[in-house]
N, CA, C and O of each residue as an XYZ file, in Angstrom:
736
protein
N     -24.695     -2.855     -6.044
C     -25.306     -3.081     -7.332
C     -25.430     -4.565     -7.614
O     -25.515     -5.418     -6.731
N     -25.431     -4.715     -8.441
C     -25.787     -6.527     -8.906
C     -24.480     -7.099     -9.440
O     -23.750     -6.531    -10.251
N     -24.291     -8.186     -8.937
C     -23.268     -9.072     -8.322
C     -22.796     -8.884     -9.736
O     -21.637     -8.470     -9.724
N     -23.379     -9.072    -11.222
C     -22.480     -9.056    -12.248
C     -22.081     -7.921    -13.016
O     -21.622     -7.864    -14.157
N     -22.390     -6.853    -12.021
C     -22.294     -5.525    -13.396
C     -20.735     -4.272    -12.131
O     -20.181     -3.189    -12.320
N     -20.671     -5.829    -10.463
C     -20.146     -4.901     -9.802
C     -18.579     -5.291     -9.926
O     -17.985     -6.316     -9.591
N     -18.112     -4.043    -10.558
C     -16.709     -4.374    -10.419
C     -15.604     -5.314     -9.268
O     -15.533     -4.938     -8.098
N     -15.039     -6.165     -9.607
C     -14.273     -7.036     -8.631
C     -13.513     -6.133     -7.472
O     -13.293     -6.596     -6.353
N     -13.141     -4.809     -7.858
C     -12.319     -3.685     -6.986
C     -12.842     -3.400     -6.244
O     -12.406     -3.377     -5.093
N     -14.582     -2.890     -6.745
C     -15.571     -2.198     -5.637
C     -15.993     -3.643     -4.914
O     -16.097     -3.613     -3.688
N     -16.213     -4.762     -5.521
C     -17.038     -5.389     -3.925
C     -15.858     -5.684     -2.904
O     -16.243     -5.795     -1.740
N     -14.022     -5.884     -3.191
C     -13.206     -5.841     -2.360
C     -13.705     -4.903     -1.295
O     -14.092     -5.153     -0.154
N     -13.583     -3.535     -2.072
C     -13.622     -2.633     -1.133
C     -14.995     -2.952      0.025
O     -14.867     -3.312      1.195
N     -15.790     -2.793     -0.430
C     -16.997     -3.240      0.530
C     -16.382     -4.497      1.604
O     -16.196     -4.216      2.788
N     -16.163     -5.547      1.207
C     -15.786     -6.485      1.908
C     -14.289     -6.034      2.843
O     -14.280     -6.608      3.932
N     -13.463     -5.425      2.684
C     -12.383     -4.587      3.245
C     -12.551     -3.913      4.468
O     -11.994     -3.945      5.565
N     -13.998     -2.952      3.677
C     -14.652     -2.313      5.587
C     -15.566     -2.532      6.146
O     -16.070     -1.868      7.051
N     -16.023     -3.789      5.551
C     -17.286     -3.910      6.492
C     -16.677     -5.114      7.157
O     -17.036     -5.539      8.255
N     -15.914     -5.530      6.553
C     -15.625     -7.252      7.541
C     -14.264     -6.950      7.927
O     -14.134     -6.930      9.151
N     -12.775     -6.610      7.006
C     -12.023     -6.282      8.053
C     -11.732     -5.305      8.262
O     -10.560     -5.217      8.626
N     -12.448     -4.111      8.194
C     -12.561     -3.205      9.028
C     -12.280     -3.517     10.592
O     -11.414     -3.162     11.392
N     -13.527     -4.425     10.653
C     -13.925     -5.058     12.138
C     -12.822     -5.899     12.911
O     -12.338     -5.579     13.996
N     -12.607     -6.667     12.406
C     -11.017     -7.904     12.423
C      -9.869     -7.039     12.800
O      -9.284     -7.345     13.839
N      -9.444     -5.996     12.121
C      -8.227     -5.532     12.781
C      -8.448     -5.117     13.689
O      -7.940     -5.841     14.546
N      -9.284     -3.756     14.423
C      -9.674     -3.261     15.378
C      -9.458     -4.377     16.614
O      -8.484     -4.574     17.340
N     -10.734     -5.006     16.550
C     -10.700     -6.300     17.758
C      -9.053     -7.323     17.567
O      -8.476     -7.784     18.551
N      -8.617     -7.478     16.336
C      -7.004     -8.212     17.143
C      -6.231     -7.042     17.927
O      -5.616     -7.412     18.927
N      -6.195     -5.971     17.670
C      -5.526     -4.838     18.355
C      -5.914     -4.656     20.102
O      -5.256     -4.342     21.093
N      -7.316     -5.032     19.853
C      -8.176     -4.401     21.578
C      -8.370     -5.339     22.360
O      -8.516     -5.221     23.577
N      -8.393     -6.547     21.611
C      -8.885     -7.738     22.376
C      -7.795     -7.760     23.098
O      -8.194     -7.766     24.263
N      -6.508     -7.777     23.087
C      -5.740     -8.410     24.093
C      -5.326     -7.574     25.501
O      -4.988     -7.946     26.625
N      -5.553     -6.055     24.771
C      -5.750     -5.075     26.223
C      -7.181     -5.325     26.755
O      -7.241     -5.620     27.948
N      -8.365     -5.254     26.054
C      -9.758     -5.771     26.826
C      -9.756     -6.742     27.861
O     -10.413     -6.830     28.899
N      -8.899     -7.429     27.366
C      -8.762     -9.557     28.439
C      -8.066     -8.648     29.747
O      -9.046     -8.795     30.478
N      -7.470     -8.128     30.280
C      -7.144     -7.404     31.322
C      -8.704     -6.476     32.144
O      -8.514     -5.912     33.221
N      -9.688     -6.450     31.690
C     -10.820     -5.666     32.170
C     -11.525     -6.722     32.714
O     -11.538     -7.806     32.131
N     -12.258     -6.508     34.013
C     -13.599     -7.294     34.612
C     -14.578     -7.461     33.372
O     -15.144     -8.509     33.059
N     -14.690     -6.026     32.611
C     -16.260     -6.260     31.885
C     -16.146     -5.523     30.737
O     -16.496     -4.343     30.722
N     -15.646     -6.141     29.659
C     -15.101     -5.789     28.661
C     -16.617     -6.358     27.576
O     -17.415     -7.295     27.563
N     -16.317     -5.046     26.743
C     -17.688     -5.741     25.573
C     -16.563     -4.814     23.955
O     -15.822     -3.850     23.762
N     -17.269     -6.149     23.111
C     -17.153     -5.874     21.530
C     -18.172     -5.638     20.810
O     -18.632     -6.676     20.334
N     -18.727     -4.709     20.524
C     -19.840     -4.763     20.062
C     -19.330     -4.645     18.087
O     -18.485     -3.964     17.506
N     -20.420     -5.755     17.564
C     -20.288     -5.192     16.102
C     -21.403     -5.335     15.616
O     -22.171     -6.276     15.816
N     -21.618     -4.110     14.726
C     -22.800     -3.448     14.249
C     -23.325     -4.209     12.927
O     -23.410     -3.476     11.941
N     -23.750     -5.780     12.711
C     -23.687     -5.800     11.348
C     -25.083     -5.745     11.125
O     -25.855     -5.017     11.748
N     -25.523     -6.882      9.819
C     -26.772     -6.403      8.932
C     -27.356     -7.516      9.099
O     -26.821     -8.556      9.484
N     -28.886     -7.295      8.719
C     -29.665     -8.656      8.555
C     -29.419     -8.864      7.206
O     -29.379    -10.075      6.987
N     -29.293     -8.406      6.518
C     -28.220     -8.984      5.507
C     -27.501    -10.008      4.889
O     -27.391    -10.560      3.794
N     -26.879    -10.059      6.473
C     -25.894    -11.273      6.072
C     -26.629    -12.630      6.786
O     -26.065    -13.619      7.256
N     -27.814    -12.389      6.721
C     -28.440    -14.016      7.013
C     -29.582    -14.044      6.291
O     -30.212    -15.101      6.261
N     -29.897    -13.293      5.822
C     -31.138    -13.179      4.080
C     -30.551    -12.387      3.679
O     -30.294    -11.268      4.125
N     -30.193    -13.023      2.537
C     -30.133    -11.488      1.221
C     -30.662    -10.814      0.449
O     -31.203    -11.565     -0.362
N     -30.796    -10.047      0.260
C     -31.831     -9.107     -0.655
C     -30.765     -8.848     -2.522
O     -29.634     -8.396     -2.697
N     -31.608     -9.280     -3.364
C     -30.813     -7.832     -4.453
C     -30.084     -7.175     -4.409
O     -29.976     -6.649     -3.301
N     -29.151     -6.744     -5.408
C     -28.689     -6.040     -5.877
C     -27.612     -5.257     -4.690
O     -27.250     -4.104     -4.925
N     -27.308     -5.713     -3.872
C     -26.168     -5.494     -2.735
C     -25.604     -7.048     -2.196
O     -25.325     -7.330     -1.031
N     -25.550     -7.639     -2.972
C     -24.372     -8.934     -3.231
C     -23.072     -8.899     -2.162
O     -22.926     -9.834     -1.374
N     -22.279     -7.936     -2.179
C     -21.126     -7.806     -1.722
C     -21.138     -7.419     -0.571
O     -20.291     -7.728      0.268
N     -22.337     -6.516     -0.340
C     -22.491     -6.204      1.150
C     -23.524     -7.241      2.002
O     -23.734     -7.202      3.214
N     -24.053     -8.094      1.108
C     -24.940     -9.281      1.848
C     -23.654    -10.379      2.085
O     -23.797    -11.010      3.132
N     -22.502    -10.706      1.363
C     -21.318    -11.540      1.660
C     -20.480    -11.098      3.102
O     -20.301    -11.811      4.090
N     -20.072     -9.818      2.905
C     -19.510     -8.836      3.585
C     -19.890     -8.946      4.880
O     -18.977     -9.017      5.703
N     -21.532     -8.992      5.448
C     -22.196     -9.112      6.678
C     -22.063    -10.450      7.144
O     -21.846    -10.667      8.336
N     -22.211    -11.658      6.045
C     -22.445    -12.590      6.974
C     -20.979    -13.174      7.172
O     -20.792    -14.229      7.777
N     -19.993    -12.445      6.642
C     -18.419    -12.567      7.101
C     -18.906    -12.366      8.517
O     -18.315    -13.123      9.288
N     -19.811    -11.573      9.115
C     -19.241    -10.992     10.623
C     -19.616    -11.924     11.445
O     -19.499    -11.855     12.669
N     -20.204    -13.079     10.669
C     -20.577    -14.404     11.835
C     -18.959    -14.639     12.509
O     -18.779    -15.599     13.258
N     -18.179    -13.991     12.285
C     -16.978    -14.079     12.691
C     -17.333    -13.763     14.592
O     -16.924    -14.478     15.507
N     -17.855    -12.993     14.676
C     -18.075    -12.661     16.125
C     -18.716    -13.493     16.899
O     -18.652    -13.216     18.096
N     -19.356    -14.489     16.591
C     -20.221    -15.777     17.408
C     -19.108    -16.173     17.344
O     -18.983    -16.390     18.549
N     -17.754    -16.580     16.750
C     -16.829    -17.626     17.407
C     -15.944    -16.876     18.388
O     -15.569    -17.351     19.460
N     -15.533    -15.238     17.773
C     -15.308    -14.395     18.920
C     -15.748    -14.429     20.099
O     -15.012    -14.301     21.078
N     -17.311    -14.649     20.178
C     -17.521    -14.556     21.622
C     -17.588    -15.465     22.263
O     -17.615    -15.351     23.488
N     -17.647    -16.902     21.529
C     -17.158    -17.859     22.095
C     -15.318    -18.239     22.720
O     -15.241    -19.054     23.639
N     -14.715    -17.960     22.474
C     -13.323    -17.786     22.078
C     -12.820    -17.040     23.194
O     -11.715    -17.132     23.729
N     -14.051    -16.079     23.550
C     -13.245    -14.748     24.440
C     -14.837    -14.641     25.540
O     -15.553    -13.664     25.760
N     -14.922    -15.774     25.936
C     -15.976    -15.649     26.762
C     -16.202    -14.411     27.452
O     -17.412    -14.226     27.325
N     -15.603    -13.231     28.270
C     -15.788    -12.609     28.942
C     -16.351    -11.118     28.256
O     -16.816    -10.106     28.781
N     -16.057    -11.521     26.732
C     -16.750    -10.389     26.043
C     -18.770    -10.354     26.017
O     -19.471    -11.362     25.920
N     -19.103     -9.411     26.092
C     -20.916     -9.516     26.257
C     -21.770     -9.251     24.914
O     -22.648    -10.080     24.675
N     -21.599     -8.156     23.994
C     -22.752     -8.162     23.266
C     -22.113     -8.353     21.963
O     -21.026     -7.904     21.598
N     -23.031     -9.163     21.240
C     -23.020     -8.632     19.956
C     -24.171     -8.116     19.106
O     -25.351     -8.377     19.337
N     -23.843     -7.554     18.358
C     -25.106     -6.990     17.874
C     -25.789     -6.642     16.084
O     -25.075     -5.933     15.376
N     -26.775     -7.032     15.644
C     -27.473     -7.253     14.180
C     -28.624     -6.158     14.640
O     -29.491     -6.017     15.502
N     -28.060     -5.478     13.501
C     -29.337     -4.155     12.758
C     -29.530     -4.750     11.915
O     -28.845     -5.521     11.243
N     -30.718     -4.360     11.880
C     -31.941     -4.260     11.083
C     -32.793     -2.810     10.237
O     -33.247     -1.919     10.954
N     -32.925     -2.723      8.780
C     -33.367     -2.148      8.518
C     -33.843     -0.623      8.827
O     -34.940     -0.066      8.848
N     -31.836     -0.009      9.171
C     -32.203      1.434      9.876
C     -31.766      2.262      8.354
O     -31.053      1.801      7.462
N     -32.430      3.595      8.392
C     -32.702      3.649      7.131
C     -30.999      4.373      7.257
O     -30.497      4.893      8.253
N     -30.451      4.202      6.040
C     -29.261      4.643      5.452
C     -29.396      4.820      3.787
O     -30.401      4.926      3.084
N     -27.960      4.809      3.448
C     -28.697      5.893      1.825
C     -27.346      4.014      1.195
O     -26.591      3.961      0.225
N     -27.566      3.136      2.028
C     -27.352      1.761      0.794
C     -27.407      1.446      0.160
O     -26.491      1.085     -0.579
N     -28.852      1.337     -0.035
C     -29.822      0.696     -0.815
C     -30.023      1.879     -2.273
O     -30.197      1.626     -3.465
N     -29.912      3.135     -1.579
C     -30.386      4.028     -2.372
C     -28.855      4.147     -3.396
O     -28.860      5.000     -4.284
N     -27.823      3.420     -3.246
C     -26.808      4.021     -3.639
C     -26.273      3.072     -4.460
O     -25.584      3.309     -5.452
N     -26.739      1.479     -3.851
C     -26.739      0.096     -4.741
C     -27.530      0.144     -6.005
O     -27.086     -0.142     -7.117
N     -28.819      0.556     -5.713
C     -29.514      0.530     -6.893
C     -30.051      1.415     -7.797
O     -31.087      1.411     -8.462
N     -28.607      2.603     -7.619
C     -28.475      3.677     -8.495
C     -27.859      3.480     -9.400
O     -28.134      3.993    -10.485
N     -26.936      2.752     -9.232
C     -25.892      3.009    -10.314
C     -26.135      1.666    -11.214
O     -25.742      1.584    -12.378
N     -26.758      0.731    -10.600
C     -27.126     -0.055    -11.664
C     -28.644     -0.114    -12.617
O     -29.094     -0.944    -13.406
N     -28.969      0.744    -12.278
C     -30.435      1.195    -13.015
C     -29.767      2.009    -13.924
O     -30.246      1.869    -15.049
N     -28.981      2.690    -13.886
C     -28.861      4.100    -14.879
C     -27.207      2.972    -16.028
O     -26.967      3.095    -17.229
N     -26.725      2.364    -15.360
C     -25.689      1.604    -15.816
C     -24.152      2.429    -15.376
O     -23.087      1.830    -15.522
N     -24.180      3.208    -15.077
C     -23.047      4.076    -14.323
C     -21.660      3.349    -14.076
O     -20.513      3.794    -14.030
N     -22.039      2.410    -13.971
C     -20.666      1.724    -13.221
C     -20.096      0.704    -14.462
O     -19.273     -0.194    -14.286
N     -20.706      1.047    -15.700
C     -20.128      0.682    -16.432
C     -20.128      1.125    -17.908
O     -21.035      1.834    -18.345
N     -19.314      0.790    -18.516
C     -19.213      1.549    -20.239
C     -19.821      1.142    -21.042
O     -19.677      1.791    -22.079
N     -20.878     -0.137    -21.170
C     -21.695     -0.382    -21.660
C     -23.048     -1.068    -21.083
O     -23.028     -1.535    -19.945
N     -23.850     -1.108    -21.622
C     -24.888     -1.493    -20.841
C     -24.909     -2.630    -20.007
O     -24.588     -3.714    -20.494
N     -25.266     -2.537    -18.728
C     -24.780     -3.644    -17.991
C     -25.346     -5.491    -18.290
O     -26.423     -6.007    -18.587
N     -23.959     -6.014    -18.016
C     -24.457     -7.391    -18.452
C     -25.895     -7.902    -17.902
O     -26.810     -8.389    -18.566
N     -25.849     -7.691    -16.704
C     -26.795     -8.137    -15.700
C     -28.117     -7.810    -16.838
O     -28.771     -8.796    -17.177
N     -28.378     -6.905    -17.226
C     -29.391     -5.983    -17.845
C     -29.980     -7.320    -19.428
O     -30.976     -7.893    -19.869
N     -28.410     -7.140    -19.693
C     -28.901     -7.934    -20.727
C     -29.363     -9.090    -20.850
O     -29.837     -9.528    -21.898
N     -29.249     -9.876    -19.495
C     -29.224    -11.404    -19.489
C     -30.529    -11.539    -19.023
O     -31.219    -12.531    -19.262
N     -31.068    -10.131    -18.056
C     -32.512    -10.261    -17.055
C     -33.188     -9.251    -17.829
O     -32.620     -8.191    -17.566
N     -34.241     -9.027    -18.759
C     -34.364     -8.052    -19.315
C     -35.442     -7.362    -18.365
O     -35.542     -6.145    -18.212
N     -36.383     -8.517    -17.634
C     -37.120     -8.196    -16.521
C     -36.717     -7.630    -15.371
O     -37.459     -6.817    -14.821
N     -35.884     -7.856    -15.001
C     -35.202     -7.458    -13.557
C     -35.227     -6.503    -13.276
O     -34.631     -6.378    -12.206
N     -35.883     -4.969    -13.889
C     -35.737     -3.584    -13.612
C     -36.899     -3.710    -13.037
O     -37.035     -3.065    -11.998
N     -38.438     -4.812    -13.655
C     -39.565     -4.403    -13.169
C     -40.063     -4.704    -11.916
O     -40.933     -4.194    -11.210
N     -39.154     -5.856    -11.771
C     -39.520     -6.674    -10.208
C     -39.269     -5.798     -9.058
O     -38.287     -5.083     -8.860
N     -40.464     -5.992     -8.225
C     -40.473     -5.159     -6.824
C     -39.837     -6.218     -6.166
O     -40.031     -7.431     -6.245
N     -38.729     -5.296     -5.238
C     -38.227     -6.111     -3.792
C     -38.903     -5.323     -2.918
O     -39.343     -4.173     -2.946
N     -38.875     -6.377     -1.992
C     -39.793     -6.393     -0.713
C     -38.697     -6.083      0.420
O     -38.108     -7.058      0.887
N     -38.377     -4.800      0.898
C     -37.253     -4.771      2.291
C     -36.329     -3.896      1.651
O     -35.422     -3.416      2.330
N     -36.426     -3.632      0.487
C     -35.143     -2.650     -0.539
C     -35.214     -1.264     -0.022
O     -34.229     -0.608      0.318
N     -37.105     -0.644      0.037
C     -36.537      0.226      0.254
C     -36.426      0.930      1.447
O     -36.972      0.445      2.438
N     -35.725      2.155      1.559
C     -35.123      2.505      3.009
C     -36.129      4.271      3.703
O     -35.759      5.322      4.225
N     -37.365      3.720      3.312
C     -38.680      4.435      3.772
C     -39.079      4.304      4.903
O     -38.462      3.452      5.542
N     -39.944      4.853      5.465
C     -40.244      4.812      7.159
C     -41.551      4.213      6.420
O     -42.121      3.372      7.115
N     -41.994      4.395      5.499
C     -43.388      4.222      4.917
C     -43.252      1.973      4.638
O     -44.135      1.173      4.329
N     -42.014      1.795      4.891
C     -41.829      0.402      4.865
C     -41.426      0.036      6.290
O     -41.340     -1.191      6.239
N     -41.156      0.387      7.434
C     -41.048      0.259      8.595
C     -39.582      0.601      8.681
O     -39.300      0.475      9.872
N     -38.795      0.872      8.191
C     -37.582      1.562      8.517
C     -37.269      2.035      9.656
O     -37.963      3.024      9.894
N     -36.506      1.781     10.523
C     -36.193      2.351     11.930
C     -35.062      3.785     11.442
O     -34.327      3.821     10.455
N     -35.205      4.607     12.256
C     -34.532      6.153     12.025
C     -33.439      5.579     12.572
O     -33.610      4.706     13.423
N     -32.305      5.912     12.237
C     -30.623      5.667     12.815
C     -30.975      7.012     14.158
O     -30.095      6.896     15.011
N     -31.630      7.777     14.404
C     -31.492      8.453     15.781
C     -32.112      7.261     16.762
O     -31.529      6.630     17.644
N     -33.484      7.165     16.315
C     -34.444      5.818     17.296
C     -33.294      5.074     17.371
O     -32.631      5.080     18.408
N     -32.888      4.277     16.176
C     -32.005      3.133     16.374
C     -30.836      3.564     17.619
O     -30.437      2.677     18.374
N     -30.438      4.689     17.731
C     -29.149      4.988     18.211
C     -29.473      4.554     20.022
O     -29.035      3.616     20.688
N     -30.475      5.757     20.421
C     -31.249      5.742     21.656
C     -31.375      4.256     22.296
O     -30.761      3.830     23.275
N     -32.346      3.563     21.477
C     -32.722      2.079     21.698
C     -31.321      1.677     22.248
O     -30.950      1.883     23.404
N     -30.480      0.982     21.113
C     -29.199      0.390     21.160
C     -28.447      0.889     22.249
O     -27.802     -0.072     22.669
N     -28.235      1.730     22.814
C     -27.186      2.870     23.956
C     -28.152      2.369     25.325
O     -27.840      2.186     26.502
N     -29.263      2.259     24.705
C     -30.063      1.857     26.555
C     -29.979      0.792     26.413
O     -30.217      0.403     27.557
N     -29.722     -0.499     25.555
C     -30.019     -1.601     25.866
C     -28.534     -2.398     25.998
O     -28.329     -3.538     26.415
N     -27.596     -1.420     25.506
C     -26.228     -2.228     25.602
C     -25.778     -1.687     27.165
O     -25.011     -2.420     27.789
N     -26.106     -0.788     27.620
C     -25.380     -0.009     28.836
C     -26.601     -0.406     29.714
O     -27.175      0.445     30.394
N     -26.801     -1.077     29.704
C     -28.042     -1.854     31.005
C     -27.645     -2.698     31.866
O     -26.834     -3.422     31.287
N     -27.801     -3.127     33.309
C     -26.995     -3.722     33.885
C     -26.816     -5.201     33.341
O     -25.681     -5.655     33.485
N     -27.978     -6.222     32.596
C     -27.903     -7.202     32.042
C     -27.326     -6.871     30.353
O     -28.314     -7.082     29.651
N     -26.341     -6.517     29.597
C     -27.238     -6.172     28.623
C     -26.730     -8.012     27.438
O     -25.848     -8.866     27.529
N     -28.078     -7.729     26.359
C     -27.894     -8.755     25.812
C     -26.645     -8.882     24.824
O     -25.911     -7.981     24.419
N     -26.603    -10.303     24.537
C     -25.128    -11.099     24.074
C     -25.563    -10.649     22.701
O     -24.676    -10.553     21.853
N     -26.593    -10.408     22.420
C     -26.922    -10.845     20.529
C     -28.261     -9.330     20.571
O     -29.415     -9.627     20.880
N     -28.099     -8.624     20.414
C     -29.545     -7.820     20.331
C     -29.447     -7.579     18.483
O     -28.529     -7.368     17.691
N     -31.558     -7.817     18.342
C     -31.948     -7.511     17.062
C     -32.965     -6.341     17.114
O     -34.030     -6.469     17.718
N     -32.645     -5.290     16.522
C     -33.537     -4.376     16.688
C     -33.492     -3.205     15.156
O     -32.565     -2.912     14.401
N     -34.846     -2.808     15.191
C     -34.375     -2.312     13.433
C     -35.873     -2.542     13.131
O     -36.519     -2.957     14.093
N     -36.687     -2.312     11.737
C     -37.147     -2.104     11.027
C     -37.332     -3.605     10.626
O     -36.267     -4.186     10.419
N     -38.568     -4.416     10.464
C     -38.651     -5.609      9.479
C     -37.827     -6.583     10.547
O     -37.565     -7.671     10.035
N     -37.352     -6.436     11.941
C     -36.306     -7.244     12.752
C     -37.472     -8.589     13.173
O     -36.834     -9.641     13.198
N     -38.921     -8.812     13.488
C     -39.641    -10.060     13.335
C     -39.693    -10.403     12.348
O     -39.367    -11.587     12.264
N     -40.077     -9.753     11.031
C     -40.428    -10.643      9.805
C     -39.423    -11.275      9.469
O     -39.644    -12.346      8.902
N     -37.610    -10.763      9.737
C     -37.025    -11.320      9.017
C     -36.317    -12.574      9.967
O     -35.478    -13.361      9.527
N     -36.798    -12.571     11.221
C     -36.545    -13.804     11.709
C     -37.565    -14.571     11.430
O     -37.054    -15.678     11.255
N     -38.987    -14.687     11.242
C     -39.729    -15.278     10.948
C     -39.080    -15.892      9.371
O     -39.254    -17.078      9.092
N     -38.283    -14.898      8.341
C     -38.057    -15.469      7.027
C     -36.914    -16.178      7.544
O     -36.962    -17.253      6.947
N     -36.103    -16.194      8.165
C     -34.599    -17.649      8.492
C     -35.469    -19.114      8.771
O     -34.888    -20.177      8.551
N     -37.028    -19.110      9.316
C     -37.114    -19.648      9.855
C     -37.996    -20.705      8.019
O     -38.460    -21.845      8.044
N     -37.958    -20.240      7.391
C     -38.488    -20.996      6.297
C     -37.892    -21.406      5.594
O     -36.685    -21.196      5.714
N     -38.338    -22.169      4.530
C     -37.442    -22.540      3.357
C     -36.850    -21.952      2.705
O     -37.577    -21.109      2.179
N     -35.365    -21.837      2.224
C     -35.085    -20.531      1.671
C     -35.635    -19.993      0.507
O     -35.848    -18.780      0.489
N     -35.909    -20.688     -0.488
C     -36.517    -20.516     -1.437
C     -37.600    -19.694     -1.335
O     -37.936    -19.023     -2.310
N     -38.388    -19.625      0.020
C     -39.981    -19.475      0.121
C     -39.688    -18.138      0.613
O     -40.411    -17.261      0.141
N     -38.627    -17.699      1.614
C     -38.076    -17.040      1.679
C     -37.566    -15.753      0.607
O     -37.831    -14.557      0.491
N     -36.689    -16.740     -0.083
C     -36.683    -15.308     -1.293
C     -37.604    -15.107     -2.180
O     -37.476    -14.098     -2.874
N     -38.345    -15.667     -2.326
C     -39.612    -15.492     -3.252
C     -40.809    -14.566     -2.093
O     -41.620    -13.940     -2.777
N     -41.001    -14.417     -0.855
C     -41.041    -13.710     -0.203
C     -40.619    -12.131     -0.726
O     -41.426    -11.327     -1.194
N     -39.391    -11.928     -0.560
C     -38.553    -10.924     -0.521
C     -38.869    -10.197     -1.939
O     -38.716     -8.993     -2.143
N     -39.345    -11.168     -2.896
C     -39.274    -10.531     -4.197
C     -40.860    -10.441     -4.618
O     -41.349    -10.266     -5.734
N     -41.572    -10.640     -3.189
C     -43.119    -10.388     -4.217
C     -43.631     -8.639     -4.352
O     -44.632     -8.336     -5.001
């Protein structure tokens, strides 16, 4: 939901499993992995966490916590992929910007609401999680990802997903131009 109407408890929680979720797992595996010829970590994060979109604040913080794994794989050279989805459709988006449209998540009308009185009308661009917006299916996504990590080369960094050129094309601009992009 939007960074001011989201309770301090709930974006913990978000930030809890999406970032150390990840962190404990790998201190636990990494040190039996370093014993393997060909050991891989793979972590699943978001484009997200390198443009942000609206009204999922905590989970756009949350992702780009996982830049944690570029020093991982520096750190632990012998590990191989890491990996950024893109725009596979999940019920996120649909679940971020439920509860702050209706005000749900809070006992009075949300601050956010009151301060932006516009902000309900503005279209985001990438919000929603439609095939009719290029959305990749989490089955496609699954297939793709499984052949390209289990390949005899496979890549260190794979981007694959829904909107996965445009939104490298948007890192590559001003940010500003960028989010004004995102919000036309």
């Amino acid at each position: 939901g939007l960074l001011l109407d989201t309770p301090f408890e709930e974006g913990l929680k978000v930030v809890q499993t999406n970032f150390f979720g990840f962190v404990r797992p790998v201190k636990s595996i990494v040190p039996l992995m370093a014993k393997c010829q060909h050991s891989t970590v793979l972590a699943i994060d978001s484009i997200l966490g390198e443009i942000a979109t609206p009204f999922q604040g905590f989970h756009n913080a949350s992702k780009a916590a996982l830049h944690y794994t570029e020093t991982l794989r520096m750190e632990c050279e012998p590990l191989k992929a890491l990996v950024a989805s893109e725009s596979i459709k999940s019920k996120i988006a649909t679940r971020s910007t439920s509860r702050w449209r209706n005000g749900s998540n809070t006992s009075c009308e949300p601050l956010s609401i009151q301060l932006f009185p516009l902000l309900l009308s503005r279209p985001c661009r990438f919000q929603s999680q439609t095939k009719n917006y290029g959305v990749m299916d989490t089955d496609e996504f699954a297939v793709i990802f499984v052949w390209r990590i289990t390949s005899s080369d496979p890549p260190q960094c794979l981007s694959l997903g829904g909107f996965s050129t445009r939104m490298w094309l948007l890192k590559w601009l001003p940010r500003t131009t960028a989010q004004a992009l995102i919000w036309a």
